[in-house]
N, C-alpha and C positions, 0 to 999 in steps of 0.2 A: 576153687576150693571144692570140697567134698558133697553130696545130695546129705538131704539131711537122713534118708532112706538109707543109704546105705551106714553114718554112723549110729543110726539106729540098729542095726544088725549086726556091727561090730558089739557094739555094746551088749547086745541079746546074748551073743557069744559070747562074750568077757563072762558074765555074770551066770551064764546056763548051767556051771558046774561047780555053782556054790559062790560063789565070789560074792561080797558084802558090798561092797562100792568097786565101780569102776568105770574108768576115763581115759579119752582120747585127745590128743591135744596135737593137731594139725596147721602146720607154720610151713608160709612161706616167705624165704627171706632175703632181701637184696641189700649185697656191702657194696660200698663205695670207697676206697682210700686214697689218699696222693699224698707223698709225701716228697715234698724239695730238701737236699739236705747237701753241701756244701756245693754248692752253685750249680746243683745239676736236680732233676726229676731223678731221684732213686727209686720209688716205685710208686706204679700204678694198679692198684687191684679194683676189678670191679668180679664180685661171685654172686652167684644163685647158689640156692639150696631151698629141698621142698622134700619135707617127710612128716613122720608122724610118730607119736610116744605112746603106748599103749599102758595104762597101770591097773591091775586088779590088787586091792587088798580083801584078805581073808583071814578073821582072826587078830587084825592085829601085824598080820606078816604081809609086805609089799613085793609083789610082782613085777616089774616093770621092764619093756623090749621098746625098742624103736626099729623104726626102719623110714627107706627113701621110695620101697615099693607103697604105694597106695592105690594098686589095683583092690578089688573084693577081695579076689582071692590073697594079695600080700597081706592085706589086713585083718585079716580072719585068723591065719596063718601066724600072725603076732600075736593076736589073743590067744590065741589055743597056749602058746608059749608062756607067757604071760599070767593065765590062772594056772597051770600047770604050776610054774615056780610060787606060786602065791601059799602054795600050799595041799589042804583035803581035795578030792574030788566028793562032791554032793551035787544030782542030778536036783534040777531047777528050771520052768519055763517062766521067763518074765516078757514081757511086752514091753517097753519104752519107747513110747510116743515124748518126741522133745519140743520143747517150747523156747524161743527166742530169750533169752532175758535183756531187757533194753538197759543203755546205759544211764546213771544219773546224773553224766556232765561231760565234757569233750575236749580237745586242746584244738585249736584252731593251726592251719598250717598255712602262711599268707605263702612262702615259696616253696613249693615244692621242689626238693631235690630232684626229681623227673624233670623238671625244666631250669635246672642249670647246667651249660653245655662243659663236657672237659675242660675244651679251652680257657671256659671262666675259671674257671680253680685253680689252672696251672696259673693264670695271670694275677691271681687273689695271692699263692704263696709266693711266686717269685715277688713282686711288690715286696711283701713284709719281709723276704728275706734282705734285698736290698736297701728297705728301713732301716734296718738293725744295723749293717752293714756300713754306713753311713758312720757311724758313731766312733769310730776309728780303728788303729790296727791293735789296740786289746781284743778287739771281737774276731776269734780265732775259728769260731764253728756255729754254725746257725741250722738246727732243722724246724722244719715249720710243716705243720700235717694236718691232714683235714679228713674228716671221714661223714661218711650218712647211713643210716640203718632204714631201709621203708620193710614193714613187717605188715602179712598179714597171719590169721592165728581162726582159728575154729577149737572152740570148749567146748564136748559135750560130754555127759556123765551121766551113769543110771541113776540118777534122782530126775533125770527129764530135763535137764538144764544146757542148753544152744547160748554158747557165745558166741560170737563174730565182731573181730574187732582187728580197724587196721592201727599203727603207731609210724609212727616217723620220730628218727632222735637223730640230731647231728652234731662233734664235738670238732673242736680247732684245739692247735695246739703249739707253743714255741719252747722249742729249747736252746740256751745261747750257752758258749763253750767261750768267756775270756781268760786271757795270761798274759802275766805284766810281770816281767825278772821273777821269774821260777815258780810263779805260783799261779795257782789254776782254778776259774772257780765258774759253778754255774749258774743259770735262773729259770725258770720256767713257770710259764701261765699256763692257763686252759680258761677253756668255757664250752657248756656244751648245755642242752637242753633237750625236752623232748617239743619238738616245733620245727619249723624248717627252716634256709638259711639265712631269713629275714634277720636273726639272732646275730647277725654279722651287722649289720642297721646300730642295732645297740650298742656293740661290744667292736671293735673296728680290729681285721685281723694285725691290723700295720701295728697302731696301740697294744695290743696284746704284745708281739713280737717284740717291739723295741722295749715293754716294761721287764721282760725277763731281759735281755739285752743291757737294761742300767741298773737292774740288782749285781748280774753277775761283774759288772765292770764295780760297780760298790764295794763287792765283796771283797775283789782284791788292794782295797786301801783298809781292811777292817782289822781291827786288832783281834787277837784272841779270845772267847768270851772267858768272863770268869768263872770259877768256881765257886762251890756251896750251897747253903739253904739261901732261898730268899724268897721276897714278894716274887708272883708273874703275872704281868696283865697281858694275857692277849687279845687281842685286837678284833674285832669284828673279820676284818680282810684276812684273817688268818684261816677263817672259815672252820669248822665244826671238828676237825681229825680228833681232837679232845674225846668227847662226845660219841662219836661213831665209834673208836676203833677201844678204848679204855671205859667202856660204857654201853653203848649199842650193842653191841654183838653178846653182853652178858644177859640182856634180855629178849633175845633171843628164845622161843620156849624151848626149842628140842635139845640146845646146849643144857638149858635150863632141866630140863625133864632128865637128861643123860646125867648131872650134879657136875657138868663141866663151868659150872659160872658160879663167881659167888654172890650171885643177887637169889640165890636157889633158898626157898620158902622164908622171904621176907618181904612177901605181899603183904602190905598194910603195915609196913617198919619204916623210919625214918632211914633214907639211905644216901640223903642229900641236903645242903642249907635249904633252909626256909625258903632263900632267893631262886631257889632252880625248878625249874619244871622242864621236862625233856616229852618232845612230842615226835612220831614218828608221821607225815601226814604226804600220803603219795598223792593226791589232789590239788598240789598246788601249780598254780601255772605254769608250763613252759619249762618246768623244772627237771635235771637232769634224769633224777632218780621216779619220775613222776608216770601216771598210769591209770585209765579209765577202769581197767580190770586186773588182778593179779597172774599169775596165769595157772591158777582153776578155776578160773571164772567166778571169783568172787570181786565183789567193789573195791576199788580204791579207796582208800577212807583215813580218817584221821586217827589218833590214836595216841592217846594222854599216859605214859611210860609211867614217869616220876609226876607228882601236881603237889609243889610247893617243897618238897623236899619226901614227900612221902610213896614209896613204891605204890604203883595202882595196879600194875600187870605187864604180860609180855607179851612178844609180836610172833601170830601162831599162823598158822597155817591148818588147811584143815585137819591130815591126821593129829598132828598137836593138840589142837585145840578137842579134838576127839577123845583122846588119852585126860584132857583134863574136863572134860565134858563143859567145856565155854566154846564160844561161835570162833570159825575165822574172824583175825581181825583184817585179810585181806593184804598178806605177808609171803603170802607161796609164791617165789618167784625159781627159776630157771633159765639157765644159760639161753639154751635152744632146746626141741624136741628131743634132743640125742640124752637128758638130763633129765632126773625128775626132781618136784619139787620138792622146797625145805624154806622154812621161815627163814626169811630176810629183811635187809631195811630195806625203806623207799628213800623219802628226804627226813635225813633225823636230825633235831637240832633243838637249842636251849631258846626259849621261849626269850623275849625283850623283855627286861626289865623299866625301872623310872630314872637311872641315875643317867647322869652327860658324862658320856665318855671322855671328856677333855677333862672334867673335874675328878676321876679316877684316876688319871694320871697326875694330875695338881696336888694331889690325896698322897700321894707314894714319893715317903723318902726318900727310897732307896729298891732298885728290881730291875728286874726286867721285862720288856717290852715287847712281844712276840707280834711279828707281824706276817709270818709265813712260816709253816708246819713243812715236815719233811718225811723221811719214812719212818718206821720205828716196830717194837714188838709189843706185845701185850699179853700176856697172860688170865684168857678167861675166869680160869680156875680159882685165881686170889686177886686178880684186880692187875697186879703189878704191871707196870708201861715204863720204856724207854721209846721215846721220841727225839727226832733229828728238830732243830729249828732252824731252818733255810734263811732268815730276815729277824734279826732281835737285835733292839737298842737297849743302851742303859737307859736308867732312869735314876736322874740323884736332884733331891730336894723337889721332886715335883716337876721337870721336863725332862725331853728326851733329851739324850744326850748321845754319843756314839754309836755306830755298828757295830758291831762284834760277829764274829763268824766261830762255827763248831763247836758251838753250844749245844747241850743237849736236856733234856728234862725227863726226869725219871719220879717215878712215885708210886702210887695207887689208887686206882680210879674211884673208889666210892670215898677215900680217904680226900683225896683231891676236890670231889664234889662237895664233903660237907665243909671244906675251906672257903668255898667260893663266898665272900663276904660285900662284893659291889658286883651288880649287872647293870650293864648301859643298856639304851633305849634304843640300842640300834641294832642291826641284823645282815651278818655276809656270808653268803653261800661259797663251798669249794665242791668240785666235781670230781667224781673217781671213780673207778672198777674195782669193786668189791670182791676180795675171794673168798670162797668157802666149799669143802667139800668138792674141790677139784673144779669148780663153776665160777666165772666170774660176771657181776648183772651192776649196771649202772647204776648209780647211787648221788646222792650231795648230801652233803650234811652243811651244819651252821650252827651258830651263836651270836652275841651280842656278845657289846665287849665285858670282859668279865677278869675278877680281878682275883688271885688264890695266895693266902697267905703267908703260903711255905711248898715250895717246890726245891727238889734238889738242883742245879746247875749243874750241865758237864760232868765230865767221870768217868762212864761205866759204857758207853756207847758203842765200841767192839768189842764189850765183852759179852753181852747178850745174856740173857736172865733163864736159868732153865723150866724146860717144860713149856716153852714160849711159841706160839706161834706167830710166823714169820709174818708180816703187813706190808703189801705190794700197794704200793696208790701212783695211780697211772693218770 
């Protein structure tokens, strides 16, 4: 990485001709991929990459150049560029001497991906593809894919602030392709964390593989879902898409501050049942969307959305929280250096409730049963969502009853939320890549099982909702 002397001088530079704040953000980065996909190794990628993001703001207006040169002179050469686009020129001499800032807690990595060889990987996905495979001639297509990210990153910024900090995050992944007399259907897991591949100890890739492998074999004996209003209880194991993508991204601040959300100036308004409290909290172990620093080198931290159904604030970032004159909540996140930052989630999700899941089901007459989320659109602006549901049972006089496949649920997210009338005591995470603004950064969201009074069923699912933007979950 860099002398802390010389980003010290980049930074002199950045700020010599007026510039208000400015930051360098220096990564270096190693991908690892293998992906097995109809009985063969389809690709093998292993990259580097090593550069640097340079930002001045001035006024209010953002500057921001990157580059892969990190000689003195490449990086001086970025700054010049850099306050130049930011805006005025106003001569200025600053000194910034930087200071370390230590972290206030760590994610352990018992294996590191530096010491697991090719060979084990290729023999971890063939394995699971051949699990899957086992299960008869329904299973038409199997891929199975593994990746690992080791990062390192250098923050500094003319408030005198030195971060250094490395991360390791690794995901797995299966997708299973059956067809049985004309009809085709599929399944897919994941799991991923930020930890190393120890996360395989826990989650076994064989098990992963074979469980999307007997949804999709399920799916093709499932009836039609229904249509209509009705109860929906989803399921803990459905994990958070709820939450993150009809919810999360409305609080948001710069959505927020642009009037693209409709949670926009109803801090301190009920904007959810009693039962719901929505936390965004990148601190939590080993978790996908998780992070000792954001990347402006602020903390990881928790951060209370909704508390009991009442809006409390949004997830800012510094210039954000600048414009509203409140701190980072520690939300600026970034593809890579080639991107600058913008408020994002970490791990978002609805807080555990008291009720037993099993008795929310015992509870419902009549509904449906969501057991796995699939893609869908959302509309920041008014709330409105359409969602795919990958895994949903009936539910008549209080058990489950049926599969059903291509169902879909549509509604509106804060409308949705003040529905939510039973939270279970329980908690299941799902893993995804988040996009926005052309960038996409790891994420999970989650819930307890939770039960909503009135959802629409099915209907409108290639019709698409206008003004909508589109929701990739990978």
């Amino acid at each position: 990485m860099l002398e802390k002397k010389l980003l010290s001088r980049v930074l002199e530079r950045a700020v010599k001709k007026g510039g208000d704040f400015a930051e360098i953000y220096v990564e270096e980065r190693e991908i690892n991929h293998v992906l097995y996909e109809d009985k063969r190794i389809e690709r093998i990628n292993h990259g580097m990459e090593r550069g640097a993001g340079i930002r001045v703001v001035k006024n209010g207006d953002t500057g921001y150049v990157y580059t892969n040169d990190l000689s003195e002179e490449g990086l001086l050469r970025a700054a010049d560029t850099a306050y130049h686009a930011a805006g005025e020129i106003k001569y200025m001499d600053k000194e910034i001497p930087l200071k370390v800032k230590e972290p206030l807690y760590s994610f352990s990595v018992k294996r590191h991906p530096k010491d697991v060889e090719l060979a084990e990987k290729i023999g971890w996905v063939k394995e699971a593809d051949e699990k899957v495979r086992e299960m008869g001639e329904s299973i038409r297509q199997v891929a199975v894919g593994i990746s690992d990210v080791q990062k390192k990153v250098q923050i500094a910024n003319s408030d005198g602030e030195l971060v250094e900090n490395e991360e390791v995050r690794v995901r797995a992944a299966a997708n299973v392709v059956a067809y049985k007399d004309g009809v085709m259907q599929t399944g897919y897991e994941a799991i991923g964390g930020t930890s190393g591949w120890e996360i395989l100890n826990e989650n076994s890739l064989n098990d992963l593989a074979v469980k999307a492998g007997e949804l999709a074999v399920k799916l093709l004996e499932a009836r039609p879902a229904p249509a209509g209003k009705m109860p929906v209880i989803m399921a803990a194991e459905a994990g958070g898409t709820m939450v993150h993508e009809a919810c999360g991204h409305g609080l948001e601040a710069d959505l927020v501050q642009k009037g693209l959300s409709v949670y926009k100036d109803k801090k301190g308004e009920k904007v959810a049942s009693d039962l719901v409290t929505v936390i965004d909290d990148a601190t939590l172990d080993k978790k996908y969307g998780s992070y000792v620093f954001d990347d402006e080198g602020i903390h990881g931290q928790e951060t209370v959305l909704i508390d009991k159904g009442e809006l409390k604030g949004y997830m800012y970032d510094r210039l954000a929280a600048l414009r509203d004159g409140v701190h980072s909540t520690g939300n600026g996140r970034r593809e890579s250096y080639q991107y600058k930052p913008v408020p994002r989630m970490s791990n978002t999700f609805i807080a555990p409730g008291k009720d037993d899941p099993e008795e929310i089901i015992r509870s419902t007459p009549y509904g449906l049963l969501v057991k796995k989320m699939g893609g869908g659109q959302v509309n920041t602006t008014n709330g409105d969502f359409v969602f795919e549901v990958k895994e949903g049972y009936i539910i008549e006089n209080g058990e489950v009853r049926e599969l059903v496949r291509g169902a879909t649920l549509s509604g509106n997210g804060p409308e949705a939320l003040k529905k939510i009338d039973r939270v279970g005591n329980d908690l299941g995470f799902a893993i995804g890549t988040c996009g926005k603004d052309g960038q996409g950064v790891p994420v999970s969201d989650a819930q307890p099982t939770i039960r909503i009074t009135g959802l629409t069923v099915g209907g409108i699912a290639d019709e698409g909702l206008p003004g909508i933007k589109r929701i990739i979950r990978k």
